[in-house]
PASE-211900 format. One record per residue: residue in one letter; z, y, x of N, C-alpha, C, O in turn. Coordinates in steps of 0.1 Angstrom, whole numbers, plus 5000, padded with zeros to 4 digits. Layout:
BEGIN
AZYXZYXZYXZYX
...
END
This chain:
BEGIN
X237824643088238624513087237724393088236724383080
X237824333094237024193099238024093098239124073102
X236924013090237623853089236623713089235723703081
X237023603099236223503097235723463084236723443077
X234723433077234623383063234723193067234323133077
X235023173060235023013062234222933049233922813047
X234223033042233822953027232223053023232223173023
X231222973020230223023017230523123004230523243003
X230923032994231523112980232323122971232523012965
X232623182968234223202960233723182946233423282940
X233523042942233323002929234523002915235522932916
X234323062907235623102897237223162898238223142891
X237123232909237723332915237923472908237023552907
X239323502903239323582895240023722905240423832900
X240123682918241023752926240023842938239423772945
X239823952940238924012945239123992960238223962968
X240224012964240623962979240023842985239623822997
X240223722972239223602976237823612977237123562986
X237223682967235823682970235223762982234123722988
X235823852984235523923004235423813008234523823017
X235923693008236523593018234823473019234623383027
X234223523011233323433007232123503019232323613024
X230923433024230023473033228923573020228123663022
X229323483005227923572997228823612988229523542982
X228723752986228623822975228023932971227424012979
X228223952955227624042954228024212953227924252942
X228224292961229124442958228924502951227824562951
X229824512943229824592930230724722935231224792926
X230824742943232624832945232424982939233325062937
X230625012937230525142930230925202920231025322918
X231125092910232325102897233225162901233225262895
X234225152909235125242914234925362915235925442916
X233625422917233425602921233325612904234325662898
X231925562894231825562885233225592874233425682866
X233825502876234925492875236225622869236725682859
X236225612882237125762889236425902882237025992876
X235025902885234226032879234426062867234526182864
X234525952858233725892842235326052839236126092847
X235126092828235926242819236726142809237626202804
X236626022805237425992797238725952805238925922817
X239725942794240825922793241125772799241625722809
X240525712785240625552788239125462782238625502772
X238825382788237725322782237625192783238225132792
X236625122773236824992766235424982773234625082772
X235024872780234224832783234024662776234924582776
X232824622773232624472766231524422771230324452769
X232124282781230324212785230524052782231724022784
X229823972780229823852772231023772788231323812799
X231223642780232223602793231823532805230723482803
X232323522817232023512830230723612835229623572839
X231123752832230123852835230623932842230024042843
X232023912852232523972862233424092860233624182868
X233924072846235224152842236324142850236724232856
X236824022851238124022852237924052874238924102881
X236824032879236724032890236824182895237524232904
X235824242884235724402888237024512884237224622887
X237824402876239124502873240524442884241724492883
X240424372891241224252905240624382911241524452915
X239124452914239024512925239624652925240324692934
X239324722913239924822910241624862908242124972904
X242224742912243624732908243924682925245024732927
X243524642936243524632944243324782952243924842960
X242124812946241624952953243025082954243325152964
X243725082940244325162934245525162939246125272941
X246325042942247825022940248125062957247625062968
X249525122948250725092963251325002957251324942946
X252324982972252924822967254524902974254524992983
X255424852970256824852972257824712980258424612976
X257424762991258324693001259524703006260024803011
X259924623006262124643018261224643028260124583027
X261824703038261824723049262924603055264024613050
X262424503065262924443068263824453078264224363084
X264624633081265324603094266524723088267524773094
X266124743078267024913071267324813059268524783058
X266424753050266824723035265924853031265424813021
X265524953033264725063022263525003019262924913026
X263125083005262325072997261325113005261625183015
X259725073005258725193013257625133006257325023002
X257025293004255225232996254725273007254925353016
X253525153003252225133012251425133005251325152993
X250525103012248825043009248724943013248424923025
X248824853004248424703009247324633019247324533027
X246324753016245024703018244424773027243224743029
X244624853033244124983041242824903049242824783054
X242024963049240624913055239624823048238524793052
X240224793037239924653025238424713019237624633013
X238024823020236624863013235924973024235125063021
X236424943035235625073049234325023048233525113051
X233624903043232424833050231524783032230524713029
X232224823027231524783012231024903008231524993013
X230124923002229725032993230325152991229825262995
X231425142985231825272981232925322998233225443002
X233125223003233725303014232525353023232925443030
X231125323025229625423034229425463024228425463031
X229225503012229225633003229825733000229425832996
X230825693002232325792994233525773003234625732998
X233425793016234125773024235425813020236425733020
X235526033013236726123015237026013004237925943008
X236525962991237325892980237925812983239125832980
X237725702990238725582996239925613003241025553002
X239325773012240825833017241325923011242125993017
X241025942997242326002986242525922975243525962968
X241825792971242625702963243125612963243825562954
X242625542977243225382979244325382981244625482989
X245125312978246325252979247425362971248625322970
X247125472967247925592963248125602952248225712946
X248425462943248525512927249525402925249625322935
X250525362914250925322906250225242899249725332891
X249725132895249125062882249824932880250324842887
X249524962864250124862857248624722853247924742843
X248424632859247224532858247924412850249024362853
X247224372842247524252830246424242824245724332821
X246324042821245324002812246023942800247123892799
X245323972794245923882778245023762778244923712767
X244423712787243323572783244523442781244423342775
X245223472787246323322784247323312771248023222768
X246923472761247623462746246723362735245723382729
X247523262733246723172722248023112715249223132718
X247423032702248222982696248222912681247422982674
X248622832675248322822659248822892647248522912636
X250422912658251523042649251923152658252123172670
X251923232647252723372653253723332665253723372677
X254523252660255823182673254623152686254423242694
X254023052686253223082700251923172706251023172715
X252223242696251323372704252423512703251923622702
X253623492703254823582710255223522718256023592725
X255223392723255723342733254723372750255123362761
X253223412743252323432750252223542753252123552766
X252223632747252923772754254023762756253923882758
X255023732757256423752764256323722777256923792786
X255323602782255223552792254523632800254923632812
X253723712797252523792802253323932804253124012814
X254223942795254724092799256424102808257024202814
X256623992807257523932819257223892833257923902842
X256123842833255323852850254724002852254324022863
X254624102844254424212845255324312850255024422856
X256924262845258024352847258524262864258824312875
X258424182863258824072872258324162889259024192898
X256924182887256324262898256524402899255824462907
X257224462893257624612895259624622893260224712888
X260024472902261724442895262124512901263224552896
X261824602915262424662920262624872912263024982916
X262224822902262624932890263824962888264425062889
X264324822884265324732879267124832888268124902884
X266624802899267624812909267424972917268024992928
X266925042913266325162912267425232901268425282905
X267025232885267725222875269125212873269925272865
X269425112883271025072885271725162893272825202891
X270625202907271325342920271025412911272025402904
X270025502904269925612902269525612883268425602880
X270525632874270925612861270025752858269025742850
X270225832862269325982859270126002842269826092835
X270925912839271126012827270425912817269925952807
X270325772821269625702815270725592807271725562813
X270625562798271925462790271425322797270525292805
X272425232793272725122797271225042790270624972797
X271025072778270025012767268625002772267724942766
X268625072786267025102796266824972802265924882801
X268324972811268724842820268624712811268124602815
X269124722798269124592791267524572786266924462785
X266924672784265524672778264424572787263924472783
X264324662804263824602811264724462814264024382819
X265824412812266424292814265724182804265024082807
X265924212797265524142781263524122782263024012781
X262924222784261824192789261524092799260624012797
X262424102812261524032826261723892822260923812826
X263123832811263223742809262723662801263323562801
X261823682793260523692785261523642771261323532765
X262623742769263523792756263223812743263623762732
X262323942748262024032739261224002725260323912723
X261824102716261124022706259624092706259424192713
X258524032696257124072698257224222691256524302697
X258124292680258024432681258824502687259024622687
X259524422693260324522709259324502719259424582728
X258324402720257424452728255924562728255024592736
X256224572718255324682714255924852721255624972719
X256424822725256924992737256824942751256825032759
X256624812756256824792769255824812779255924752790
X254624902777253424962783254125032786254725052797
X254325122773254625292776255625302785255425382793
X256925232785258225212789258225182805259125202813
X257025112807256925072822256425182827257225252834
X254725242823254325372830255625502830255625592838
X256425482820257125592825258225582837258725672844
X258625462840259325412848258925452861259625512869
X257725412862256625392871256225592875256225642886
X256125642867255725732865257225812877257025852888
X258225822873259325882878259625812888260125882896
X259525672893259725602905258925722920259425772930
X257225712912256625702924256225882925255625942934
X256625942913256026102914254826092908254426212910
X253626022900252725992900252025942888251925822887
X251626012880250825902871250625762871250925692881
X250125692857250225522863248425472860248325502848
X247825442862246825352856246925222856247125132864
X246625232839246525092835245325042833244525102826
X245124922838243824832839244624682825245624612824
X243824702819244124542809243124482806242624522795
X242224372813241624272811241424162797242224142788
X240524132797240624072778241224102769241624032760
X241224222768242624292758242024212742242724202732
X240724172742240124132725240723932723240523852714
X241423882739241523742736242423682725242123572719
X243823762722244423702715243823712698244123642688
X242923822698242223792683241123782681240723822670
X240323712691239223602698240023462693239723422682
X240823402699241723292693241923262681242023142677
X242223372673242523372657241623392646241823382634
X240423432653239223432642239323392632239123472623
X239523262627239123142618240723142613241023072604
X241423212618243023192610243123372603243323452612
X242923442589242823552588244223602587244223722591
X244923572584246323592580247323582596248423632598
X246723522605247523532621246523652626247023752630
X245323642625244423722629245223902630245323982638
X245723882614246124022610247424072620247424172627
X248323962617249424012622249424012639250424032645
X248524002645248024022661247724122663248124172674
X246824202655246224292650247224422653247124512661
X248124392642249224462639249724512652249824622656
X250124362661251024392671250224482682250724572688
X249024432684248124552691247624692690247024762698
X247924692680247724812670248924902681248525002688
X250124862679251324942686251324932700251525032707
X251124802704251424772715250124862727250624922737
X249124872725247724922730247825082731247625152741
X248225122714247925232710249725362717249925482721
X250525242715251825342721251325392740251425502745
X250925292745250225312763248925432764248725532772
X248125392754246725442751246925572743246225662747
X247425602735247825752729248925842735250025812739
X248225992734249726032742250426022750251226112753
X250225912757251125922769250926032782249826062787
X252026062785252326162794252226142805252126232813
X252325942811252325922819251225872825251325872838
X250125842820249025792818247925852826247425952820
X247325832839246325872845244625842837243625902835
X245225722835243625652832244025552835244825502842
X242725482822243025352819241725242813241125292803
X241525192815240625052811240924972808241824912814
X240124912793240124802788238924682790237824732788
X238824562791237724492792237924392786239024342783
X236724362782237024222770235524172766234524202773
X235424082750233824092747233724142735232624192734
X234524162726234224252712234624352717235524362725
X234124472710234324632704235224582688234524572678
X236824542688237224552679236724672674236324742682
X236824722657236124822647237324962652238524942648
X237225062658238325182660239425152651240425092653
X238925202639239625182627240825062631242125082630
X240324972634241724902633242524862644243524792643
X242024902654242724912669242725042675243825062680
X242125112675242025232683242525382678242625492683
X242725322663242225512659243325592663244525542662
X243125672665243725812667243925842685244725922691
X242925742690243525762706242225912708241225922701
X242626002718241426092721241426032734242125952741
X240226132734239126122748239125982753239725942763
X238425892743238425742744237225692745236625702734
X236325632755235025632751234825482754235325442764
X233825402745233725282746231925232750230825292747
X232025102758230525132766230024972763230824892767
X229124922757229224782750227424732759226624792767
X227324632754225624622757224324682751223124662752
X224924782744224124862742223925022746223125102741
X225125052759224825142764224125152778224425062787
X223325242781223225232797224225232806224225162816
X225225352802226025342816227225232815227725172805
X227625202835228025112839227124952830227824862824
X226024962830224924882834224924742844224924622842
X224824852855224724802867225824712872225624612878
X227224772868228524682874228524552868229124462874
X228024522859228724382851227024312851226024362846
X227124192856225424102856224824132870225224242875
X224224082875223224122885221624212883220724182876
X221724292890220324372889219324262892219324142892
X218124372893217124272898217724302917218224242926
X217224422915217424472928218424372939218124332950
X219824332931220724252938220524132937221124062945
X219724072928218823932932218123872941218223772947
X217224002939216024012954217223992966217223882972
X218124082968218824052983219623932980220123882990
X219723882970220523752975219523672980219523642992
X218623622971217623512972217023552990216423462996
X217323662996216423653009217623593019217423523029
X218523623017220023553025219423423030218923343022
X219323423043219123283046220023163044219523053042
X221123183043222223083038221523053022221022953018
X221723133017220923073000219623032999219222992988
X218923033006217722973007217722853014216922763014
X218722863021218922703027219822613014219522493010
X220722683010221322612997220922592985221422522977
X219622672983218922622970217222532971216522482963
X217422552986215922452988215822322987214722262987
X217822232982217522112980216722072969215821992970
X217022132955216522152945215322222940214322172935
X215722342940214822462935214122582945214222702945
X213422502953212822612966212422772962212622862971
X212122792953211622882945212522962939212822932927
X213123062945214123152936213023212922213923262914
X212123232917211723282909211623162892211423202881
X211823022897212322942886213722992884214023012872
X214723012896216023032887215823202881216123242870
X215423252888215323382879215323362867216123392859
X214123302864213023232846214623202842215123282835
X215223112845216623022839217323122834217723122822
X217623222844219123322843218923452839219923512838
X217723522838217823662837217823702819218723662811
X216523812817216023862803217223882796217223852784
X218423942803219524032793218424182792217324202798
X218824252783218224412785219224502783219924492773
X219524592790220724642791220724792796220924812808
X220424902788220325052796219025042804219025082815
X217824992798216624972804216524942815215724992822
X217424822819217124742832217624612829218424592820
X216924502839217124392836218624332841219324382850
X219024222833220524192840220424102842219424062835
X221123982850221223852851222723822847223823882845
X222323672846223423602843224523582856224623462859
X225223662862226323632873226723462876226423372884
X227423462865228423332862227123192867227423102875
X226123202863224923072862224223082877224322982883
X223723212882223223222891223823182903223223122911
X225423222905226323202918226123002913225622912920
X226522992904227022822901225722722906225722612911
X224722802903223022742906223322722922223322612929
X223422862926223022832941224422772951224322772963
X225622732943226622652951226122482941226822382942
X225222482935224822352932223122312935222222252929
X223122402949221522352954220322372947219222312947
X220822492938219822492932219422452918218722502909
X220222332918219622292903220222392889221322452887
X219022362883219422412872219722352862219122252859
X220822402852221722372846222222512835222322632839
X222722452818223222542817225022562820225822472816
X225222682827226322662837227322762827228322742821
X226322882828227522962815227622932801228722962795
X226622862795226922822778227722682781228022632770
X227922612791229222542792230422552791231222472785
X230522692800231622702802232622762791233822762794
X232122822775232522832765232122712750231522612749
X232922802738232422702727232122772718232622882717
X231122742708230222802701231022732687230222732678
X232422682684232822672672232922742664232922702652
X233322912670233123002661231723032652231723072640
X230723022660229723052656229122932642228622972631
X229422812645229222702636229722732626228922712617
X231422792623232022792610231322902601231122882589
X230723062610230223132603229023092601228523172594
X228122992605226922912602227122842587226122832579
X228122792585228322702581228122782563228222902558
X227622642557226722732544226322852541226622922531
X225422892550224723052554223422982557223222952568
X222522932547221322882545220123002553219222992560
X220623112547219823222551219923242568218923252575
X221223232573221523272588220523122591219723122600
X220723032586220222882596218522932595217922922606
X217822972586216523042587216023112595214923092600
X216923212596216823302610217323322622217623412630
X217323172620218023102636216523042639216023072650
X215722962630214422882631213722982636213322972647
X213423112624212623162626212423242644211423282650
X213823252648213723352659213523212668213623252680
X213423062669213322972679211622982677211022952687
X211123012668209623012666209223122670208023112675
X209823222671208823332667209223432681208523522684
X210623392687210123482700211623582695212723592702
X211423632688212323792686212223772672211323702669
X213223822661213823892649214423992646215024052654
X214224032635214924132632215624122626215424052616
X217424192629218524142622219624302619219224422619
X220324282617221524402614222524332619222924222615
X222824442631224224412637225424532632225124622625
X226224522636227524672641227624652653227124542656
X228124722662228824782670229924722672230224652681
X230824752661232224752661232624622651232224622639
X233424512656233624402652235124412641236224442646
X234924372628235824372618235524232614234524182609
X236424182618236523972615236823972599236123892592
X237724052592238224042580237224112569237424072558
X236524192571235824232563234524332566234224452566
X233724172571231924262574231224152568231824042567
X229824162562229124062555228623942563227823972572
X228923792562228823722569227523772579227823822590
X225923752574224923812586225223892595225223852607
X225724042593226424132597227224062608226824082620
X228323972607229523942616228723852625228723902637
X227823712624227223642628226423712640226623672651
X225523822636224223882645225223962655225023962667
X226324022650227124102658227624042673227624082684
X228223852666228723802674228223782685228823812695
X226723722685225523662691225423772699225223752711
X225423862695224923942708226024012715225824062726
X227424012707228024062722228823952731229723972739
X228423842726229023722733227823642744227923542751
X226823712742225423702750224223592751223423562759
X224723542734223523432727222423512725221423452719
X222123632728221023732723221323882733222323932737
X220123912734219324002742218424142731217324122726
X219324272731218824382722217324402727217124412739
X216324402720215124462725214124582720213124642725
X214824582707214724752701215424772693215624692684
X216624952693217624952682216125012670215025022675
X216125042662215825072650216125212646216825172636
X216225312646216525422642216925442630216025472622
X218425452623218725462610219925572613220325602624
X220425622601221625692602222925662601223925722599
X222725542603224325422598224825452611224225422621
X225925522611226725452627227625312627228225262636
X227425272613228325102617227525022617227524962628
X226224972607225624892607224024952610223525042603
X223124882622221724942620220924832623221424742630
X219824822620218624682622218224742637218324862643
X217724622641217524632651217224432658217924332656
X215924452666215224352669215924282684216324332695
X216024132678216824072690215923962698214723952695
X216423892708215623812712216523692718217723722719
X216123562724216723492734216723482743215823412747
X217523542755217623612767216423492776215323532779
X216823382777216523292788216623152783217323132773
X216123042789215922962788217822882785218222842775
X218422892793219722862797220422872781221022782775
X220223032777220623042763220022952751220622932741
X218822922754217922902737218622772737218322702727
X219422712747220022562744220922572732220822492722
X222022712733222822712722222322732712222822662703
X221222822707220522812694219822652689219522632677
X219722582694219222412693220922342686221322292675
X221422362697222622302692223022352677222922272668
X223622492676223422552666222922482655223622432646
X221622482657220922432645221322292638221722272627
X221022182654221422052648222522042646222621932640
X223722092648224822082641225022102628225622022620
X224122272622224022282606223522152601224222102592
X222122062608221622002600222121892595221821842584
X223221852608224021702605225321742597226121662593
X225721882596226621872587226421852574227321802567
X225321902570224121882556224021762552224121742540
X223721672562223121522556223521412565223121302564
X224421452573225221362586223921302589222921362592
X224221142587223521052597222121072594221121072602
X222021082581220421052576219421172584218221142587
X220021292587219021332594218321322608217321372612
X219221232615218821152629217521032624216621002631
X218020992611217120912600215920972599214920902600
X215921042598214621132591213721152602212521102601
X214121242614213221272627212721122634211621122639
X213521012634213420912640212320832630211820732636
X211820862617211120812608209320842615208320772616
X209720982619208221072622207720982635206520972635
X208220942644208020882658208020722653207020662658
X208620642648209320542645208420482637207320422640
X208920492625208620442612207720502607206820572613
X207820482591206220472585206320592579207420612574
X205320712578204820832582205420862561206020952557
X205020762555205620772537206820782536207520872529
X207420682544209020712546209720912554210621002551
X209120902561209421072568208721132557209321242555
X207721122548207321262532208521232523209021312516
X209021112523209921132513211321172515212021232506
X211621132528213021192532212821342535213821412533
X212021392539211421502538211821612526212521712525
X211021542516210621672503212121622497212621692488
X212721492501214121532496215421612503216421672498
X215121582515215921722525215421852523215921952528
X214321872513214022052511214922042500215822122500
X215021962490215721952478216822012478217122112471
X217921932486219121962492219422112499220422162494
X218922162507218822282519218222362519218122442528
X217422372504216722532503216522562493216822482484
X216222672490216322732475214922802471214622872481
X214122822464213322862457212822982464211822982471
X213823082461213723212464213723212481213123312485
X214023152487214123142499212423072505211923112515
X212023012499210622952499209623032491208722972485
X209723112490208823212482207723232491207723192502
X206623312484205423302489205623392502205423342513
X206023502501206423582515206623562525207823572527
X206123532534206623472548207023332547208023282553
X206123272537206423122536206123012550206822922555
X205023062553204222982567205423002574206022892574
X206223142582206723112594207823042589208222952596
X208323092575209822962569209722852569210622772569
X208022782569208422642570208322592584208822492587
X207622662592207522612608209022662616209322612627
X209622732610210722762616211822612611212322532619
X211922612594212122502590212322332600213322252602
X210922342603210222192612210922202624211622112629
X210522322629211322312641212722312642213122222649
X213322352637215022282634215022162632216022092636
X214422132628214721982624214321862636214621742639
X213421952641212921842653213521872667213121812676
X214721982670215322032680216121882682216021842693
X216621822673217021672676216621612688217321572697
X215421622688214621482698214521552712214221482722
X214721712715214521702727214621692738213921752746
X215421632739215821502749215121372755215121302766
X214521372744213121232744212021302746211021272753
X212121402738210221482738210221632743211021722743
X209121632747209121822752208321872736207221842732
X209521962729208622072717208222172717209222252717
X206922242718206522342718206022402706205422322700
X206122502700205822572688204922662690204922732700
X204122682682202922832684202222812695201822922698
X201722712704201722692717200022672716199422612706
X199422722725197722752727197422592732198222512739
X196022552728195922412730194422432724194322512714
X193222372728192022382726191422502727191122552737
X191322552710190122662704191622802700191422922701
X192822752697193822822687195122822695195322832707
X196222792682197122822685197822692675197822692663
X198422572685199022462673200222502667200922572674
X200722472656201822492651202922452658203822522662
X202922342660203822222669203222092675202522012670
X203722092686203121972695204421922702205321992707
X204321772700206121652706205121602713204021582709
X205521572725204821492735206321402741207321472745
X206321262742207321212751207421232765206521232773
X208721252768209121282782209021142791208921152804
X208921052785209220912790207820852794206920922789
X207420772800205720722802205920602793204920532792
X207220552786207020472779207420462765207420372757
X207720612762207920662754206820632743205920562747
X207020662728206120662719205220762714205620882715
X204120752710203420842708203220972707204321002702
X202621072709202421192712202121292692201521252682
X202621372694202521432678201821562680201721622690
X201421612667200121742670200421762651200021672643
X201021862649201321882641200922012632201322122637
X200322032622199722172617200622222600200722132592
X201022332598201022332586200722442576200722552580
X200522422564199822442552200722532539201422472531
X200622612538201322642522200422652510199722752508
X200522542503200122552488200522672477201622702474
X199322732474199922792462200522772448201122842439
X200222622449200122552431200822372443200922342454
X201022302429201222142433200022092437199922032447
X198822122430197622032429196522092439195322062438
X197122172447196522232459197222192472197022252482
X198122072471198622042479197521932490197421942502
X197021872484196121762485195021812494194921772505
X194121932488193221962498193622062513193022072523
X195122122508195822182519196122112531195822152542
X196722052529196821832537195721822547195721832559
X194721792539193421802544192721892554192121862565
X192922022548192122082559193322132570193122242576
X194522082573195222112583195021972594195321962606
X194621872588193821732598192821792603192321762614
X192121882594190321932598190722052607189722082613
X191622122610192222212622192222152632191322172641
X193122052632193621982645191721922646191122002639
X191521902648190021812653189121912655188521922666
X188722042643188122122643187922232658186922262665
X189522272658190222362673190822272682191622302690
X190322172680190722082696192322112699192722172708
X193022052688194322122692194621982703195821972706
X193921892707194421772710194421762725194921672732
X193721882728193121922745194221922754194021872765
X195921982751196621982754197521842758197921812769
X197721762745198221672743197821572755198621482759
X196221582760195621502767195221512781194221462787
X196321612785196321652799197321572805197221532816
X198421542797199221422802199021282800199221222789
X198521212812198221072812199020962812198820852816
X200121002806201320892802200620892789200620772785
X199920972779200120942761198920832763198120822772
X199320762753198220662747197720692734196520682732
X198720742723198120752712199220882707200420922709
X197820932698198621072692198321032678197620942674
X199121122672199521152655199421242653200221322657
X198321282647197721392637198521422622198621332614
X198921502621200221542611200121632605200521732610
X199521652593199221762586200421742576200921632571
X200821882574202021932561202022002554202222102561
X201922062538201222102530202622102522203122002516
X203022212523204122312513204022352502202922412500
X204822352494204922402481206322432473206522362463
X207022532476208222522469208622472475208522492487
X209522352470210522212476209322072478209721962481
X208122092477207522022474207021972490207222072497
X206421852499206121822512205321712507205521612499
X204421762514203021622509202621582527202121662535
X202921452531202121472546201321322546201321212540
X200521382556199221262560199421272572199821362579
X199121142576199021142594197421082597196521062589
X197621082611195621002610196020962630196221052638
X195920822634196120792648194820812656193820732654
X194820892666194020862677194220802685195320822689
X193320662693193920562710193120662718192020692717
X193820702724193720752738192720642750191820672756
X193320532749192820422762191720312753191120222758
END
């Protein structure tokens, strides 16, 4: 099948037909053999969003379906294959040729997303499935009239059922049979088992998070609605689910067999959802993409740096959604996928979790943490950290880099990291959002004091923002150093926009704690910052001291003075103690 392409690329295209139509893509079509092979029944697959779900289940529902046509010269019914020739030249049609010619177009399926179910009440999130399962009956009406020739012994209550459905009637626990009710329709229509493909199946209680009491009764309704299609059924070939949480079994799934669920922490189907490296390499040599990213970014190996460092089944993944958007925007770089969602969920479970905002610092400082996730997502009852670390990483604010070996199968530690540059923007934001909800304005006050104003004014607003925002036990001698540099750095994610901040960063003889340099050539002064934990109050003083005698001692200043915009730097020593902040500054002129 050959077709002119007219469009370089099919940018947010949820329809697989359109993206053929594009000159660049990337083929995935091998998910379909994988697929087909896999021994389970039905399976839940979960990858953070715009990671090419809903695209790869458009292809598999395209791959699969007959379609039911009149015949335009008789009036009969006739199945076809929509698509005949639609995958001869892609992947799995020069791999698996006999497959294409025993399953395309030869099945029955039932395809639906739940991404359009939202709402503030129950009333409009039944109104949102009604609608959803009414364009679903709507595309198989010729059931309808089928039903009506041939009753088989079937009551009137069948005809009224699917009536009441197509017209989006039904009530939300009369819609809890209307899977099962279709595949069997479906099932005796065509001679044939049905596969069901359902997309987002986790969105309508993705929406309700933060409401526990709607949350539940959604819950509820999926519980039946999922579980009557997914259990038992007779008519049932095979089926997939895709979404971004592993809701907990327990409260969606249980009792389904031969159900197997594949998350970012397993290897297989890996490969289908993100870009390999392998399929990087061939894009970036496309002469077309090298002509479209050379306005900006000549260098495919900067966007790589931007978009990759998922880890995933011991290979690397990229970001799909950022990469295609990079190279239909010349290149530049941009964060394109943490745009295109909202991180309010994450802020409310932030929200007075002093400890979580810690180990938000510490992992901006330090590279990688160790945290305790689950697997399986229970919104109503998992321990705030627990639900937080869980979220982050299957929503793809975080990158697994070692599980931990424990015997827990719900909760296990295990070390995380921040995928890529593109990501660590939302951990910034993250932060400064805790911080200004803390102290609103004053803390724009406070950072703006250190650059600005007078260096007594930033110790005192200081050791009185530890006052407010930390606790004793939390500042304990143990891992005090990285708590308070993790600390600093939160606090200074504010500015950078005006300043480039580097933490831990090599400079002279060492390693500086933190260094602010302005982005601007007319920006203000350059900062070099060291810090200190006191054991006692009255060791605060000489601690002060010998973190100014660092900075000069290890030339932490070598750095600072490779950029010939600074004029003058601020030497910043900080000397910890409890809630206690003692600071000195000392100016070098540059000119």
């Amino acid at each position: 099948m050959h077709t002119i392409k007219h469009k370089k690329l099919a940018i947010g295209t949820g329809d697989f037909t359109e993206l053929l139509e594009a000159q660049i893509f990337v083929d995935k079509s091998l998910l379909i053999q994988d697929f087909l092979q896999d021994d389970a029944k039905a399976l839940l697959i979960t990858r953070p969003r715009r990671w090419g779900k809903t695209l790869n289940m458009s292809m598999l529902y395209h791959f699969l379906r007959c379609e039911v046509r009149q015949d335009p010269v008789t009036g009969e019914l006739k199945t076809m294959d929509p698509h005949a020739g639609l995958f001869d030249a892609l992947k799995i049609g020069q791999q698996y040729p006999d497959l294409v010619t025993q399953h395309q177009g030869q099945w029955p399926v039932i395809f639906m997303t739940l991404k359009g179910v939202s709402g503030n009440n129950i009333e409009e999130i039944t109104r949102g499935f009604q609608d959803i399962v009414a364009k679903l009956y709507k595309e198989h009406n010729y059931l309808l009239d089928w039903l009506l020739a041939n009753p088989q012994g079937r009551g009137s209550e069948d005809m009224d059922y699917f009536t009441k459905i197509k017209k989006g009637q039904e009530s939300l626990a009369g819609l809890k049979n209307s899977l099962y009710f279709l595949c069997e329709l479906l099932h005796h229509y065509h001679g044939r088992k049905v596969f069901v493909l359902i997309d987002e199946y986790d969105s309508p209680l993705n929406n309700t998070f933060l409401k526990p009491e709607l949350y539940q009764e959604v819950l509820t309704f999926l519980r039946g609605f999922l579980g009557n299609c997914f259990k038992d059924n007779p008519y049932l070939e095979k089926g997939m689910l895709t979404g971004i949480l592993r809701v907990a079994r327990a409260d969606l799934f249980s009792g389904l067999n031969n159900f197997k669920e594949y998350s970012l922490l397993h290897e297989r189907y890996a490969q289908h959802f993100g870009f390999t490296q392998q399929e990087i390499n061939d894009l970036f040599n496309l002469p077309t993409v090298q002509q479209l990213i050379a306005k900006h970014t000549p260098n495919p190996e900067q966007i790589k740096n931007w978009y990759n460092g998922y880890h995933i089944g011991g290979m690397t993944i990229y970001n799909p959604w950022s990469i295609m958007m990079c190279i239909s925007e010349g290149g530049r770089l941009a964060p394109y996928w943490v745009n295109t969602g909202s991180d309010l969920l994450l802020r409310d479970l932030l929200k007075d979790q002093v400890k979580l905002l810690q180990q938000l610092e510490q992992l901006l400082a330090q590279g990688a943490i160790k945290v305790t996730i689950s697997p399986h997502i229970n919104m109503l009852d998992m321990p705030p950290e627990v639900k937080f670390w869980s979220l982050m990483l299957a929503a793809g604010y975080l990158t697994l880099v070692e599980e931990i070996p424990t015997e827990s199968p719900i909760e296990f530690p295990c070390l995380v990291r921040i995928p890529n540059a593109e990501v660590k923007s939302t951990h910034e934001h993250l932060i400064i959002h805790w911080f200004r909800q803390q102290v609103g304005q004053e803390y724009t006050d406070l950072i703006s004091d250190l650059f600005y104003g007078e260096v007594e004014t930033f110790a005192a607003e200081l050791k009185k923002y530890l006052q407010e925002v930390t606790s004793v036990r939390q500042v304990g001698p143990r891992r005090a150093e990285q708590f308070y540099q993790g600390f600093m750095l939160g606090l200074l994610i504010v500015m950078k926009k005006e300043f480039a901040i580097n933490s831990e960063i090599e400079s002279g003889q060492g390693y500086v704690d933190t260094i602010v340099i302005p982005r601007a050539e007319s920006g203000p002064m350059a900062v070099v910052l060291e810090y200190k934990v006191a054991t006692s109050q009255e060791e605060m003083t000489s601690k002060v001291a010998e973190a100014l005698e660092q900075i000069a001692a290890k030339d932490y200043l070598a750095r600072v003075k490779q950029h010939k915009h600074i004029q003058q730097i601020a030497k910043i020593g900080v000397a910890f103690y409890g809630k206690e902040a003692l600071v000195k500054r000392e100016i070098v002129n540059l000119s």
